[in-house]
C-alpha positions, 0 to 999 in steps of 0.5 A: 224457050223463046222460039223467037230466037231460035235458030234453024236447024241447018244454023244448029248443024253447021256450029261447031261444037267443042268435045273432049276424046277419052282413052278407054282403058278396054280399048277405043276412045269416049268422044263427049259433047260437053255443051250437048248434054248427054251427048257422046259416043265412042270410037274403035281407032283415032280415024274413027274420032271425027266421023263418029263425033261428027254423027253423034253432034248431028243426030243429038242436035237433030233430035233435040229441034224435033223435040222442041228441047233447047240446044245451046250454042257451042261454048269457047275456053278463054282466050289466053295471051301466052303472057303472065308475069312472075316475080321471082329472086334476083339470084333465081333470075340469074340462075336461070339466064345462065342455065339458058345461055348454057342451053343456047336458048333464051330465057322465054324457052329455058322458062317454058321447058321447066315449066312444061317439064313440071307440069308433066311430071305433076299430072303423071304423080297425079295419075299415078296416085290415083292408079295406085289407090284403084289397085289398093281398093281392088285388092283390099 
């Protein structure tokens, strides 16, 4: 590691580091730094999230500079404009301005409720697909 570009401990400790909170199936929650490998924890109740996250992000952090062991800086998804162009059937556009206009709403939100709408209900056949096939295996 080049120790010339090391920061200080302090400027490791006051970055903030992305980290995904898991529901767990037994109860409480899983809080993962995916930037700090290994580094994770859990949590008996939503409260306890962020002071648990917060201590594990520190301990792992203050640990890996006692041991020389390189900490990388917090990583950031991309930027997304909220912006994407779809190219669809002159009567497929018609439809829905008129379902909109229907709904008192433009077409930009009639849009972004099917489209939420579709997303949700895909992810929750995913899942439920999967939950189906841990039952079948258990059972086999």
């Amino acid at each position: 590691m080049n120790t010339s570009t090391r920061l200080t401990l302090d400027e490791y400790l006051h970055l903030e580091y992305p980290f995904n909170v898991l529901a767990d199936p037994d109860g409480g929650y899983v809080i993962e730094f995916p930037d700090l490998k290994g580094c994770l924890t859990q949590a008996d109740s939503l409260d306890d999230v962020a002071p648990m996250a917060e201590g594990a992000r520190s301990l792992w952090i203050e640990a890996a500079y006692e041991h020389g062991i390189d900490i990388p800086l917090p990583s950031y998804p991309e930027e997304y404009s909220g912006k994407f162009v779809v190219r669809l059937p002159r009567s497929l556009h018609r439809r829905l301005a008129e379902s909109a206009g229907r709904e008192g709403v433009s077409l930009n939100q009639y849009v972004v409720m099917l489209l939420s709408g579709g997303d949700t209900e895909q992810r929750m056949t995913k899942r439920l697909a999967q939950a189906e096939a841990v039952v079948l295996s258990t059972t086999s």
